[in-house]
FIVEX-965358 format. One record per residue (C-alpha): x negated, y, z; residue in one letter; chain. Coordinates in steps of 0.02 Angstrom, whole numbers, plus 50000, padded with zeros to 5 digits. Each point is the difference from the previous one (the first is absolute). Example, Ala and Ser with C-alpha at 12.3 -4.5 7.8 and 13.67 -1.06 7.14 Angstrom:
BEGIN
x:49385	y:49775	z:50390	r:a	c:A
x:49931	y:50172	z:49967	r:s	c:A
END
This chain:
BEGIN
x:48423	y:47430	z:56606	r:x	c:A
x:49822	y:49894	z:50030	r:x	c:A
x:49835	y:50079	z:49991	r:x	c:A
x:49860	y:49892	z:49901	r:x	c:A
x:49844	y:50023	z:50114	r:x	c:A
x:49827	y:49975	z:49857	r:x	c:A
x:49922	y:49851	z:50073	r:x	c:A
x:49815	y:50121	z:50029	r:x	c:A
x:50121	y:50089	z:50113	r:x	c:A
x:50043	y:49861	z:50089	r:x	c:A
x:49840	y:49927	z:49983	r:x	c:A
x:49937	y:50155	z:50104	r:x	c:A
x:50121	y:49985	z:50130	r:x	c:A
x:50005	y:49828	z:50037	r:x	c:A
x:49780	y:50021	z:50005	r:x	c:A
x:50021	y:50133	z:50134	r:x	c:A
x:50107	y:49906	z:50089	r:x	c:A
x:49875	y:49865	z:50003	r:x	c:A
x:49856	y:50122	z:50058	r:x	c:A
x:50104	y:50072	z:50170	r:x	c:A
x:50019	y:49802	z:50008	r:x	c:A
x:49804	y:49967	z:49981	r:x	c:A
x:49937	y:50154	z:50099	r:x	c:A
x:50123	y:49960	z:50148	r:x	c:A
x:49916	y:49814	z:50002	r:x	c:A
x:49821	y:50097	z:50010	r:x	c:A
x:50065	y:50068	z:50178	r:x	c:A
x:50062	y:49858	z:50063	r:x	c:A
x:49853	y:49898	z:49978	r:x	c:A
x:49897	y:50135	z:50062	r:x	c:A
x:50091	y:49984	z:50145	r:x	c:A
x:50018	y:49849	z:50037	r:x	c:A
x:49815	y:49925	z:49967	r:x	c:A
x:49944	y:50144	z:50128	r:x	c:A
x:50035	y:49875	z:50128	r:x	c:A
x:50035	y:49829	z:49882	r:x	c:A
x:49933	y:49886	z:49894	r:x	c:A
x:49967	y:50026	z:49809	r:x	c:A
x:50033	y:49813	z:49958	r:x	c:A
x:50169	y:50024	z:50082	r:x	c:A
x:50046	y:50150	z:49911	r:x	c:A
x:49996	y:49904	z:49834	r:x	c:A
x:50074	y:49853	z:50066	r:x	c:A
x:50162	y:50122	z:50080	r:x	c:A
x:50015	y:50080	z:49844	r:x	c:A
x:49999	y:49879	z:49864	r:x	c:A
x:50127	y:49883	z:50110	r:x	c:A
x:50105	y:50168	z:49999	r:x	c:A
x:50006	y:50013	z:49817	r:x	c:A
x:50066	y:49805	z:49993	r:x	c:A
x:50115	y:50012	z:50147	r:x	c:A
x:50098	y:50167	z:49936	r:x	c:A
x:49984	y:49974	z:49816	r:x	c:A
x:50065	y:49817	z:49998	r:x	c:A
x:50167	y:49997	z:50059	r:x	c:A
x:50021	y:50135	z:49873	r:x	c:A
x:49971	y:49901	z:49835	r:x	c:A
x:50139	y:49863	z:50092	r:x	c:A
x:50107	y:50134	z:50024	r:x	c:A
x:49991	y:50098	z:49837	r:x	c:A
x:49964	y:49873	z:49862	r:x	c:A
x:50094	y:49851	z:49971	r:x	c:A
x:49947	y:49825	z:49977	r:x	c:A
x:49901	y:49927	z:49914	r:x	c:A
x:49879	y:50092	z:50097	r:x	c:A
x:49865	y:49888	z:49888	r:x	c:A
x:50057	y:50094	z:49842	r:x	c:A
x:49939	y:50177	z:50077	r:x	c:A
x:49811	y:49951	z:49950	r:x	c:A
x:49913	y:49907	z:49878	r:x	c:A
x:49842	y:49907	z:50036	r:x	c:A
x:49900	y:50150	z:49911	r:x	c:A
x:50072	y:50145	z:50104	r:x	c:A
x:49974	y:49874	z:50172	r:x	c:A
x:49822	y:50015	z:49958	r:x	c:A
x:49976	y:50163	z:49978	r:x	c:A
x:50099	y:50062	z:50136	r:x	c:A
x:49909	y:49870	z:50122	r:x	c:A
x:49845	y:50095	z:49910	r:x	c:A
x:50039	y:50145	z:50046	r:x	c:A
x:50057	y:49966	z:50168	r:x	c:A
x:49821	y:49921	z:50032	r:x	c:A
x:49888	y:50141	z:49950	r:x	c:A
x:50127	y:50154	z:50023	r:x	c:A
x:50072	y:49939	z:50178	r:x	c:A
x:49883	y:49883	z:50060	r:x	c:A
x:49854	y:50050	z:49947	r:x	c:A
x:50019	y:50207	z:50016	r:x	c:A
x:50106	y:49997	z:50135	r:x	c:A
x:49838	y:49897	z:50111	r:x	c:A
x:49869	y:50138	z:49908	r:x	c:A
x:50127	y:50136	z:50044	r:x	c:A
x:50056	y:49975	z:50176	r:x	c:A
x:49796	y:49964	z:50036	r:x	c:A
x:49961	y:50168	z:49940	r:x	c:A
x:50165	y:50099	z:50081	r:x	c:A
x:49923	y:49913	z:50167	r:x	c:A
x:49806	y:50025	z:49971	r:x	c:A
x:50040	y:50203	z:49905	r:x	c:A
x:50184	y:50048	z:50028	r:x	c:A
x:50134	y:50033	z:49897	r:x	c:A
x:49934	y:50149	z:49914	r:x	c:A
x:49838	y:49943	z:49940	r:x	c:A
x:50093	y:49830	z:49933	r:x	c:A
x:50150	y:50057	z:49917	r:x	c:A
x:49936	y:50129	z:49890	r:x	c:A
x:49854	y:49873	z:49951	r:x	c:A
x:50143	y:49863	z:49972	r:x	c:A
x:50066	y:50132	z:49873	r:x	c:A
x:49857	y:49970	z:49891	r:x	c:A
x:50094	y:49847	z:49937	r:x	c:A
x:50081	y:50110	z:49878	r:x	c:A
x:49845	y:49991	z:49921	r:x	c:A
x:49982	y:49826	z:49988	r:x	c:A
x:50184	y:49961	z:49953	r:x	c:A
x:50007	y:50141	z:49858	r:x	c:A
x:49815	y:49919	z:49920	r:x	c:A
x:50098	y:49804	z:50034	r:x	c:A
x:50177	y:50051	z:49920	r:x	c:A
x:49924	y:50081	z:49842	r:x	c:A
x:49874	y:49849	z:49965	r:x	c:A
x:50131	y:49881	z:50071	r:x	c:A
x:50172	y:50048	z:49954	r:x	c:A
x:49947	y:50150	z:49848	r:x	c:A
x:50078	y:50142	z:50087	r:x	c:A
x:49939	y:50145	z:49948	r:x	c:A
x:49898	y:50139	z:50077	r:x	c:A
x:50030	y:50187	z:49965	r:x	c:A
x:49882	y:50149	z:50043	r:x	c:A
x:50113	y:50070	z:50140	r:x	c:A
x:50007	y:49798	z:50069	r:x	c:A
x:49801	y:50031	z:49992	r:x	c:A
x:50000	y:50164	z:50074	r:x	c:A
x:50119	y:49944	z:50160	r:x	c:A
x:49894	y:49874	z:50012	r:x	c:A
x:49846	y:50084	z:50032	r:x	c:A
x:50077	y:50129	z:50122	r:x	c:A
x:50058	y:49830	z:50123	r:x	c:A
x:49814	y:49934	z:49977	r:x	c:A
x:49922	y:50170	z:50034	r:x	c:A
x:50117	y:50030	z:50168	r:x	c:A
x:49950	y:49805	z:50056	r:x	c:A
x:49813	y:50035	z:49984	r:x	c:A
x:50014	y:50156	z:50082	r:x	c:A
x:50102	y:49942	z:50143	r:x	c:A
x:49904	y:49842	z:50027	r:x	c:A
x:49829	y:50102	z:50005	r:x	c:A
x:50060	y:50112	z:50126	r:x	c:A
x:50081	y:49874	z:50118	r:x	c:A
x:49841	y:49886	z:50001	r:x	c:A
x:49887	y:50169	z:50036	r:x	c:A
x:50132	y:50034	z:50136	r:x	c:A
x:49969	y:49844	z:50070	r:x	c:A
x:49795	y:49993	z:49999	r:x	c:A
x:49921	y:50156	z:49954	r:x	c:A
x:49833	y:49909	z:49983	r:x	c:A
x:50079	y:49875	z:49862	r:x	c:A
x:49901	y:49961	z:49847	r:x	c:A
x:50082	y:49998	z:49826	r:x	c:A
x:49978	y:49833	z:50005	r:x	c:A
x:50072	y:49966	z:50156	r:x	c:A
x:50145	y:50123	z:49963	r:x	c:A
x:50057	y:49890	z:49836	r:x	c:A
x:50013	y:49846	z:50112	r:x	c:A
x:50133	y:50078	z:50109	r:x	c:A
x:50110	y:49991	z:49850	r:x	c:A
x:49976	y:49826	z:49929	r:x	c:A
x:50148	y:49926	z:50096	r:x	c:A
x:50109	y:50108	z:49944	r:x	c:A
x:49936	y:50007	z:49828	r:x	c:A
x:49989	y:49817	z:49988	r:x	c:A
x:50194	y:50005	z:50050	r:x	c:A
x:50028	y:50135	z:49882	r:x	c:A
x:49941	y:49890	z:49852	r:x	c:A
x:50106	y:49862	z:50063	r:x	c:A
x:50152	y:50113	z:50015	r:x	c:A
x:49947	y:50052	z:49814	r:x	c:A
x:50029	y:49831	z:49930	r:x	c:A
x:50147	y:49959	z:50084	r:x	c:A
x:50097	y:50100	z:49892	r:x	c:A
x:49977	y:49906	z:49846	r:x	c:A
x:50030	y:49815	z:50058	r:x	c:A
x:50176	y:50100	z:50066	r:x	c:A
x:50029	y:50074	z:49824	r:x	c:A
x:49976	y:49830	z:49948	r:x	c:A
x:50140	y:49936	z:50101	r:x	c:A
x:50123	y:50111	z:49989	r:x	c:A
x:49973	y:49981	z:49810	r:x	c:A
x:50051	y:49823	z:50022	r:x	c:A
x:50172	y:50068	z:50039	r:x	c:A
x:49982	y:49943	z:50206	r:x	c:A
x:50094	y:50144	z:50109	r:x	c:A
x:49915	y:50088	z:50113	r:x	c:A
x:50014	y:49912	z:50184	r:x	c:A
x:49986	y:49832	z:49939	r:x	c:A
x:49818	y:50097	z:49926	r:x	c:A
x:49980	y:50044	z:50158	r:x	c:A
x:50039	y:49857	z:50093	r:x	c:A
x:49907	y:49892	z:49910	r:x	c:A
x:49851	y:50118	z:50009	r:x	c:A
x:50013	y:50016	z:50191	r:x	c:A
x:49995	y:49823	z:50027	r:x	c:A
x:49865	y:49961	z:49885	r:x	c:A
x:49920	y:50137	z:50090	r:x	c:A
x:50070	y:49940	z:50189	r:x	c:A
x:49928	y:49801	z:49949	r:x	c:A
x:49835	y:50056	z:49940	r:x	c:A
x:49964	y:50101	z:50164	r:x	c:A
x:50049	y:49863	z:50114	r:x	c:A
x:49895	y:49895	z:49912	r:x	c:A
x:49868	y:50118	z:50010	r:x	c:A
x:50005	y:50012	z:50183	r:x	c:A
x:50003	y:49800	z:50020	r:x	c:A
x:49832	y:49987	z:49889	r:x	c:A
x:49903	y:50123	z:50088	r:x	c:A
x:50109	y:49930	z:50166	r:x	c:A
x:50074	y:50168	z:50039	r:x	c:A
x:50147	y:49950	z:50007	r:x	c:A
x:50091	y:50027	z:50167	r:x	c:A
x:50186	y:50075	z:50064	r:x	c:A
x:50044	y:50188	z:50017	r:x	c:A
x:50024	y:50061	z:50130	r:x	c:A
x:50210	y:50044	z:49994	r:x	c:A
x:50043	y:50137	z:50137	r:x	c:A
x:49834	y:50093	z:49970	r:x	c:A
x:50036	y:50167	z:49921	r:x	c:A
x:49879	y:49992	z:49883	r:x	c:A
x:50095	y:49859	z:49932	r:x	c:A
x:50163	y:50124	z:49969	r:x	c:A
x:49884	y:50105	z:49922	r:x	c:A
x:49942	y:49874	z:49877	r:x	c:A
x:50172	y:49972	z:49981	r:x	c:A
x:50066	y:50173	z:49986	r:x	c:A
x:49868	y:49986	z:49848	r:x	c:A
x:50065	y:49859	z:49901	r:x	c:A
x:50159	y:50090	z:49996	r:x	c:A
x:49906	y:50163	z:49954	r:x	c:A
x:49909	y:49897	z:49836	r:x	c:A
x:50140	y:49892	z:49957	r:x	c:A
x:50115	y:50169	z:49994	r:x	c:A
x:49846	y:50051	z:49879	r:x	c:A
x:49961	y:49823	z:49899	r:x	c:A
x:50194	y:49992	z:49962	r:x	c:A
x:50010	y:50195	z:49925	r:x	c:A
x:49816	y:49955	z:49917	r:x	c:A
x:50075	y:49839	z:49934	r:x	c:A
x:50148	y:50116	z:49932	r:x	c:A
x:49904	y:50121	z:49919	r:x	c:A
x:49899	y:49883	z:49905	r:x	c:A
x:50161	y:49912	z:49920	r:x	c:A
x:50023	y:50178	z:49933	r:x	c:A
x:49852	y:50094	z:49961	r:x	c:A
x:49832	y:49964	z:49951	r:x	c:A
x:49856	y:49959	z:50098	r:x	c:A
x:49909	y:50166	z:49936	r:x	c:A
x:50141	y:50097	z:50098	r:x	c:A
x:50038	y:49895	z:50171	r:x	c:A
x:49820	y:49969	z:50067	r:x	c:A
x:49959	y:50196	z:50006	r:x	c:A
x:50160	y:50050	z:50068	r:x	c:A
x:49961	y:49882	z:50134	r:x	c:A
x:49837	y:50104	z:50044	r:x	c:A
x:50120	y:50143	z:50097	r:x	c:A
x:49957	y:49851	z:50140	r:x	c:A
x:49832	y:50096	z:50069	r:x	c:A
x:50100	y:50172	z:49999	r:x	c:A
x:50143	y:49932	z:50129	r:x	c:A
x:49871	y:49891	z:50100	r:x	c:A
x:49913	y:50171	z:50021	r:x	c:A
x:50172	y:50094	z:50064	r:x	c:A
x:50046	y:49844	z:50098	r:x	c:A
x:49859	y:49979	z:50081	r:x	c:A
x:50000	y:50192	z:50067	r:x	c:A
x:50161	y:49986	z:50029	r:x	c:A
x:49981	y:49839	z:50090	r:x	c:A
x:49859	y:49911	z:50049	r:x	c:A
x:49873	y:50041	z:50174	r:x	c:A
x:49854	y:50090	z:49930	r:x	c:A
x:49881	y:49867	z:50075	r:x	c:A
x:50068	y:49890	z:49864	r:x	c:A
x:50009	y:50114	z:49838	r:x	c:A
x:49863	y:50167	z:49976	r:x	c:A
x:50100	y:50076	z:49870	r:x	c:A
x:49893	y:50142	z:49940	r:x	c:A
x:50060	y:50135	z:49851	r:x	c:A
x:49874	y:49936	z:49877	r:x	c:A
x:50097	y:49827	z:50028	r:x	c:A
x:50172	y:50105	z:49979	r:x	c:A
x:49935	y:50088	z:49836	r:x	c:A
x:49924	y:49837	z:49928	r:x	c:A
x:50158	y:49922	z:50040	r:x	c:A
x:50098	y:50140	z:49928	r:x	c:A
x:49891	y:49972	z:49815	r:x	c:A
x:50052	y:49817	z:49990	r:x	c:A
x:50167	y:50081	z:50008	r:x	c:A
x:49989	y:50118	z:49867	r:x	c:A
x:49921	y:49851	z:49893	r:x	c:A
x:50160	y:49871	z:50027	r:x	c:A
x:50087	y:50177	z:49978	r:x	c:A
x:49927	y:50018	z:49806	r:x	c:A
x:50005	y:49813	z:49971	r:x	c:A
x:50200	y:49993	z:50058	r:x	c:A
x:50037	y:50173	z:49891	r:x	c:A
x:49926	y:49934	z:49826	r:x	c:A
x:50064	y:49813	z:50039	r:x	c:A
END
């Protein structure tokens, strides 16, 4: 006797999944940039994504390997690798490094924002009241939390001042917001999901590079250096979480997977108690309880999904 799972049920599954796989990368980087280099964070972790994902699609899909994509979905899943890996991931591991981990990951989780407004002008999905609702709990728990870890930080901080603590991670969030869509886009094409990927990290993996040759950054990593298993330890964290993200889309709507994926800032929170030195991470209980409302908002967004 077999058991139909609903594909919102396994839509919510497969998008926690993806946020222990997210949250754990959040640590890792805050690790290992306490002593490394943000360039070669980016640089580890994209190559990650390439070298595990890769021999993957060879092993699991048969040839023609040319017939998994079409010249549309290449494009947008190049697209999206550029300005949701690429692009974020150098916004985002600048801010964990500059703020921490839990002023940037509940900030990141304002792309729900951005992707809900981009996947009901984009793609016509629709919004309900309890979508609307959710969402305003996760951006009420972000502004809360991101106030209260800049005043941590600088008592003597204008308002001004405060709202340029969070433009990194805002500006990544807004990346991470599109990203979604180009992906939709993709997968709608009928590709699978790690030839997506791989074709998305190594748009994403070729773009950096040649980033780092214009502005002549460019330079090798340092191999036995433990920051360097940290940034690796991350790649395997986010490609864990990009695979189960990937997943999740091919089943449930955008509307449904990008809040689910805001339970990030909750386990950042426990895992950095739990965790990291306190010289790294002030985790205070106004940062718990904001974290704790983005929760309860993914939590309303999942239940009427």
């Amino acid at each position: 006797m077999t058991f139909a799972v609903p594909d919102s049920l396994l839509g919510v599954l497969l998008a926690s999944v993806a946020a222990v796989g997210f949250a754990g990368q959040f640590l890792c980087i805050r690790l290992g940039t306490d002593d490394g280099d943000v360039t070669d964070a980016v640089l580890v972790v994209l190559a990650s994504h390439v070298v595990l994902l890769a021999p993957a699609v060879f092993a699991l899909h048969s040839r023609p390997y040319a017939a998994l994509v079409t010249p549309l979905s290449v494009a947008s899943f190049a697209a999206a690798g550029i300005v949701g890996m690429f692009v974020a991931r150098l916004l985002m591991f600048t801010s964990i490094e500059a703020l921490g981990a839990n002023v940037t990951s509940p900030v990141i989780a304002s792309n729900v924002l951005f992707a809900t407004i981009f996947a009901v002008v984009v793609l016509g999905e629709r919004l309900t009241a309890s979508h609307f609702v959710g969402i305003v709990l996760i951006v009420a728990g972000i502004a809360v939390v991101s106030w209260e870890t800049a005043a941590a930080a600088d008592t003597d901080r204008s308002i001004r001042e405060t709202g340029k603590t969070i433009v990194l991670p805002l500006a990544a969030a807004v990346c991470i917001g599109i990203e979604p869509i180009f992906v939709s886009i993709g997968l709608a094409e009928g590709t699978p999901i790690l030839p997506g990927l791989v074709v998305m990290a190594s748009a994403a993996t070729a773009g950096f590079v040649g980033y780092l040759a214009v502005t002549g950054s460019l330079g090798g990593v340092p191999l036995r250096s433990p920051s360097t298993a940290w940034y690796v330890a991350g790649g395997l964290s986010t490609t864990v979480g990009f695979v189960a993200y990937f997943a999740a889309l091919a089943v449930a709507p955008v509307v449904l997977v990008m809040p689910l994926l805001q339970l990030t800032p909750l386990l950042v929170v426990v895992l950095s108690v739990l965790f990291l030195p306190r010289r790294l991470e002030r985790v205070t209980w106004r940062v718990t309880a904001s974290a704790v409302v983005v929760v309860l908002g993914a939590t309303v967004v999942s239940v009427v999904g």
